[in-house]
BAKOL-313272 format. One line per 5 residues: number of its first residue (from 1); their letters; for each residue x, y, z of C-alpha. Coordinates in nm, 4 decimals, decimal comma. Layout:
// residues N
NUM	A	X/Y/Z; ... .
***
This chain:
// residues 256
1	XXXXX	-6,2077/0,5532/-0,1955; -6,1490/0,7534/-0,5146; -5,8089/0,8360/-0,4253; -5,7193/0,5140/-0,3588; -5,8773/0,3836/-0,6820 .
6	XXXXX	-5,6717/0,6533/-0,8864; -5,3631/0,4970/-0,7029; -5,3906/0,1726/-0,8029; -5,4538/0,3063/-1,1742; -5,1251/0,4379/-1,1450 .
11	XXXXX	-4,9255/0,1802/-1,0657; -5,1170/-0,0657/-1,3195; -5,0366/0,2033/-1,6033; -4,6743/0,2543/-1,4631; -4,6060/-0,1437/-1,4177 .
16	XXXXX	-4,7292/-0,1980/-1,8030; -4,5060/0,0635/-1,9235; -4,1871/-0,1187/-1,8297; -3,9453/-0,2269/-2,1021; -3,9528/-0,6137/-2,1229 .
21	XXXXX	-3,7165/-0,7868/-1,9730; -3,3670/-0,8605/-2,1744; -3,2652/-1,2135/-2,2124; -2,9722/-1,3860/-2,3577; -2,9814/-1,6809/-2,6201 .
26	XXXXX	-2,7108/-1,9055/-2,7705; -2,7342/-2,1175/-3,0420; -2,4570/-2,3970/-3,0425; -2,4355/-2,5701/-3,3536; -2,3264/-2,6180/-3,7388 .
31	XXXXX	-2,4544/-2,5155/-4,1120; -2,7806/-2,5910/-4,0462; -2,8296/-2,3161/-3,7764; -2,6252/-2,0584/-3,9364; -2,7003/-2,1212/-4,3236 .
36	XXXXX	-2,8802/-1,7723/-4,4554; -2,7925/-1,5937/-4,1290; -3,0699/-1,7815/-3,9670; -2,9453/-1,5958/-3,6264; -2,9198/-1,2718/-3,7358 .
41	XXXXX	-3,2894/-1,2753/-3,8906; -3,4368/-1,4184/-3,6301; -3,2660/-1,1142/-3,4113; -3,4193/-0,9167/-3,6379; -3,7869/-1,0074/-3,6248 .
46	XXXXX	-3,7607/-1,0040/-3,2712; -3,6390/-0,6301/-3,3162; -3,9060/-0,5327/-3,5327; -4,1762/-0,7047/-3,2548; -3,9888/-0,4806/-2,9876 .
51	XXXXX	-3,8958/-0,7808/-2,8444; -3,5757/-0,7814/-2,5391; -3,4202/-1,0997/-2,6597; -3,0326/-1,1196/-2,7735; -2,9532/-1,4063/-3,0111 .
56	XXXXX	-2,5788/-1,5213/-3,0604; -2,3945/-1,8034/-3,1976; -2,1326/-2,0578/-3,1534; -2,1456/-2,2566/-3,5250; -1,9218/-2,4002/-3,7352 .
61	XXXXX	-1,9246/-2,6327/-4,0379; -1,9749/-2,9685/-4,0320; -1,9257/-2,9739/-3,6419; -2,1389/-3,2228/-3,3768; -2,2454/-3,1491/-3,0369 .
66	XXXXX	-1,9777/-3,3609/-2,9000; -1,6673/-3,1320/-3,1288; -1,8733/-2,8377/-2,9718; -1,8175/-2,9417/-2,5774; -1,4737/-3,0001/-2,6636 .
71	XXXXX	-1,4232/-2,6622/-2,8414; -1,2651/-2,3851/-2,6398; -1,4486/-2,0949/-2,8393; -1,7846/-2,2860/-2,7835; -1,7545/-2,2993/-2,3953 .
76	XXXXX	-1,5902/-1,9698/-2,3227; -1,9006/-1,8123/-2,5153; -2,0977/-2,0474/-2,2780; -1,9111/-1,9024/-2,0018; -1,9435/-1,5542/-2,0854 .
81	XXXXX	-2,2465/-1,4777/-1,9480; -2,6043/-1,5915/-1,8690; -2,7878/-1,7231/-2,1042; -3,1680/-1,7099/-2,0550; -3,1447/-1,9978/-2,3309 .
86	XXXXX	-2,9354/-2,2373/-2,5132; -3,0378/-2,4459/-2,8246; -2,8662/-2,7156/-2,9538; -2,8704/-2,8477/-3,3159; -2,7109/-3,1619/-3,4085 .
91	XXXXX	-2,6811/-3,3043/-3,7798; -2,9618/-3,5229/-3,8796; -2,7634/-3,8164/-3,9478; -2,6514/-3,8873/-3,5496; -3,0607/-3,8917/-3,5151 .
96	XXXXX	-3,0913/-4,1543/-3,7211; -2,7750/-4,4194/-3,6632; -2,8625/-4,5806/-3,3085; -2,4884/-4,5850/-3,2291; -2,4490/-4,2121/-3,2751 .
101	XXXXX	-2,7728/-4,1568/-3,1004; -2,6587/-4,3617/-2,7464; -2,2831/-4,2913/-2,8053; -2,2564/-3,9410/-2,9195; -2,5961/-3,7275/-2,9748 .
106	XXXXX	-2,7464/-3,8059/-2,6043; -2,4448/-3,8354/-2,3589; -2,4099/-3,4751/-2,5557; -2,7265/-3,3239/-2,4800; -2,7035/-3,4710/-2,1341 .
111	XXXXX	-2,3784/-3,2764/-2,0711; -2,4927/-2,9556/-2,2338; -2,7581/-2,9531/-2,0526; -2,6077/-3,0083/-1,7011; -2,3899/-2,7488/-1,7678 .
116	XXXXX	-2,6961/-2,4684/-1,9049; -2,9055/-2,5647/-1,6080; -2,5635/-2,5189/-1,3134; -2,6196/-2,1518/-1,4830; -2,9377/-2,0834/-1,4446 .
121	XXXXX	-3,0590/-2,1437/-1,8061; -3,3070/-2,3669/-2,0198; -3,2279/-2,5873/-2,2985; -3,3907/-2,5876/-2,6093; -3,3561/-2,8490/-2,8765 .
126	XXXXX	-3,3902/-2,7659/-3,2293; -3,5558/-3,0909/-3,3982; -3,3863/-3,2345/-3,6600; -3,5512/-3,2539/-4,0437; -3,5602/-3,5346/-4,3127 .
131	XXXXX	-3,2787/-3,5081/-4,5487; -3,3136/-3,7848/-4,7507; -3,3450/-3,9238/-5,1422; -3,5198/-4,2395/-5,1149; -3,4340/-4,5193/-5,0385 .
136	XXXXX	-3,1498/-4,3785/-4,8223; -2,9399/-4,5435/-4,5443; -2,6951/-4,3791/-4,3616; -2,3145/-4,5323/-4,2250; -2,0783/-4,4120/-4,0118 .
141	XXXXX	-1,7248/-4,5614/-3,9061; -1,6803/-4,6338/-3,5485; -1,4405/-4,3567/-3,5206; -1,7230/-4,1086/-3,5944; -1,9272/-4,2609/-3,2863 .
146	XXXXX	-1,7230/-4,3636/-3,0263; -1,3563/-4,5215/-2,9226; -1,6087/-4,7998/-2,7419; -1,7676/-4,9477/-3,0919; -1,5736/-5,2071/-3,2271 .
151	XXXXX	-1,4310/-5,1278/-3,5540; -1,6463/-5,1105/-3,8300; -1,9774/-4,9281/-3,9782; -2,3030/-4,8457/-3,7921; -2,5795/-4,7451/-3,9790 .
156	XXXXX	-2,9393/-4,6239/-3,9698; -3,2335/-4,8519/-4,0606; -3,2955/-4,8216/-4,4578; -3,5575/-4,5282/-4,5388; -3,7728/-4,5664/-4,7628 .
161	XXXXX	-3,9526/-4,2015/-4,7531; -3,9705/-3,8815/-4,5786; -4,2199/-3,9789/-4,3256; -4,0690/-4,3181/-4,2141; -3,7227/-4,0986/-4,1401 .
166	XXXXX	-3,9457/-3,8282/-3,9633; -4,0847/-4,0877/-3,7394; -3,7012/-4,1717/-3,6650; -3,5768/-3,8343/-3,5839; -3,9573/-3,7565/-3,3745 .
171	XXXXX	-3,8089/-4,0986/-3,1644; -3,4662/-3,9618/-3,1311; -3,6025/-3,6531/-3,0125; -3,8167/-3,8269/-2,7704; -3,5983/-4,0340/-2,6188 .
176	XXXXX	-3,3752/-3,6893/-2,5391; -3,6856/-3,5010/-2,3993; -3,7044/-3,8297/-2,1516; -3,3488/-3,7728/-2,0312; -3,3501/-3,3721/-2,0057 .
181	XXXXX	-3,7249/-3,2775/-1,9842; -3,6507/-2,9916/-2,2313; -3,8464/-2,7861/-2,4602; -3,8375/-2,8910/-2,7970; -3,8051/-2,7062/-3,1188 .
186	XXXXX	-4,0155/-2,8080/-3,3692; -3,8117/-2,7378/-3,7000; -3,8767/-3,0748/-3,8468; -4,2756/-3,1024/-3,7993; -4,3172/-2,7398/-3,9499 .
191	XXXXX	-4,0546/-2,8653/-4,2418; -4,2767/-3,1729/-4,2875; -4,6051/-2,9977/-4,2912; -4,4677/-2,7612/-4,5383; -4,3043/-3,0240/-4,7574 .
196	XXXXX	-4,6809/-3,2008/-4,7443; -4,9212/-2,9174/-4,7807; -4,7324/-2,7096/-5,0007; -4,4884/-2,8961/-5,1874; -4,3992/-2,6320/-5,4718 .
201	XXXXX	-4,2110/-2,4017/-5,1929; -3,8467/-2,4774/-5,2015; -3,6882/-2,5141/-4,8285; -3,3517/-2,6350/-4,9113; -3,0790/-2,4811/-5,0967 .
206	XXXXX	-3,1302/-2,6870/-5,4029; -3,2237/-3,0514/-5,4907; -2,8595/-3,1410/-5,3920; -2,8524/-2,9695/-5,0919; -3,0056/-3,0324/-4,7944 .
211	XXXXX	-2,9163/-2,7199/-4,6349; -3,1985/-2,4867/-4,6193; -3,3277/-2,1928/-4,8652; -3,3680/-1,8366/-4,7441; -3,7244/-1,9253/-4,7428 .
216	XXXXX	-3,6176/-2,2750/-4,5171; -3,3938/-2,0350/-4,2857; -3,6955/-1,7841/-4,2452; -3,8689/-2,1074/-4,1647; -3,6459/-2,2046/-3,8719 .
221	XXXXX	-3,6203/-1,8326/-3,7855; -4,0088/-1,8269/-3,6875; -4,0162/-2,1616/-3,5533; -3,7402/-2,0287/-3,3054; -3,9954/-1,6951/-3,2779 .
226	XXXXX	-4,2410/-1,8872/-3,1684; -4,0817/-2,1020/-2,8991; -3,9106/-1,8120/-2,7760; -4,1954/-1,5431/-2,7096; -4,4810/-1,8101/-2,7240 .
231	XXXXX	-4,6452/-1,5592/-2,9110; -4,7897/-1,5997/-3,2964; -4,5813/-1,6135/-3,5908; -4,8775/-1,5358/-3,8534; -4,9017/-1,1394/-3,6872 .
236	XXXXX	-4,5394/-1,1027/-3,7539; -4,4555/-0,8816/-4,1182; -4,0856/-0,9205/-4,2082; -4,0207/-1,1010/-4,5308; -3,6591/-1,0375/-4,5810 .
241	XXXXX	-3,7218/-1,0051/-4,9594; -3,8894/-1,3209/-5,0218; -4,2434/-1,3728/-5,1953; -4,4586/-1,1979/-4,9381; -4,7053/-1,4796/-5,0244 .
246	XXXXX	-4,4695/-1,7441/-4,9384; -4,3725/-1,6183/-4,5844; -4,7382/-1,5821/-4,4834; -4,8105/-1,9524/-4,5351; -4,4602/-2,0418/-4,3647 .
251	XXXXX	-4,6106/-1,8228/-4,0799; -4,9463/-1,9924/-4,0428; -4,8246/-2,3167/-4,0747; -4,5812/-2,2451/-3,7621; -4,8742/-2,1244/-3,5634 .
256	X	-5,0673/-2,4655/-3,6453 .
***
């Protein structure tokens, strides 16, 4: 029996020495995924936790889901290869107009993810955050939406805070997980928690800008960490040169 015992402690010690296995992501969308480098540092704490994933992205400024699927450079990088996983950001606006939502944002989603799951992959969606001042309401032109919207402005209900637009955009996202049944990103919740428990940290660019800090794109960059590995953002140690304080509660909170 010893013999055989000694064999099986081999191949237990062999089989948990192999390298993990190397997947592929792809981020497809604008300034809100590539602000900071967001990408690049999330490729880099997954480097530093020995981790086999490859992160690259198709983003441009300004641009929806719906430029994106009629961009050549977006789907001949979807083309190029598997991809273990694709996420897909959308501006927070066409969460919030109903119009852009049924029109634009969802038949979208719908089509990216037809064409991620012919290749074998998994679509992830990164949730959308509040952006507003208060009271806010948001308008867009029919030719924004769609060529089937008669001609003339569509806009989102009127917000009066950051937790009545939240419940919007948690809807929005809803409603998309109902037609996909995808896994879910969740960049806004983590933004909101932060915004409520620890209001002095600054997560966008500046009170003008509702793009997000360094500290906002390390934000994103763990909630990404997280969904990816499914392991725990608060044993990670990469601070990119922000307060060392700072990143630890951004960490916790995306474990919570």
């Amino acid at each position: 029996m010893r013999p055989l015992f000694i064999l099986l402690y081999l191949i237990t010690l062999i089989c948990s020495c192999q390298p993990k296995e190397s997947k592929h992501v792809l981020f497809i969308g604008n300034s809100l995924t590539y602000y900071h480098d967001m990408p690049s540092m999330l490729q880099e704490i997954l480097r530093q936790n020995n981790s086999k994933i490859s992160v690259e992205q198709s983003t441009q400024p300004g641009i929806s889901l719906s430029d994106h699927l009629n961009l050549n450079s977006t789907i001949e990088k979807l083309n190029s290869k598997h991809w273990d996983f694709v996420i897909l950001q959308e501006g927070t606006v066409r969460a919030l107009i109903p119009e852009a939502m049924k029109y634009q944002f969802g038949p979208s989603v719908v089509k990216f993810d037809s064409i991620i799951k012919q290749k074998g992959g998994t679509t992830i969606l990164y949730e959308s955050y509040p952006i507003s001042k208060y009271p806010e309401k948001y308008c867009y032109p029919s030719f924004l939406i769609s060529d089937r919207l008669a001609e003339k402005d569509y806009c989102s209900a009127e917000l009066l805070n950051s937790d009545q637009e939240f419940e919007v955009i948690r809807k929005s996202f809803s409603e998309l997980n109902n037609l996909i049944n995808c896994k879910i990103a969740p960049v806004g919740t983590v933004f909101e928690l932060c915004k409520k428990k620890y209001p002095e940290l600054q997560l966008f660019e500046s009170n003008d800008d509702t793009h997000p800090s360094k500290l906002g794109s390390y934000l994103i960059a763990c909630v990404f960490f997280r969904a990816l590995t499914n392991e725990n953002a608060s044993e990670l140690n990469i601070n990119f040169g922000l307060n060392p304080a700072d990143t630890k509660i951004i960490r916790e909170l995306v474990d919570l």
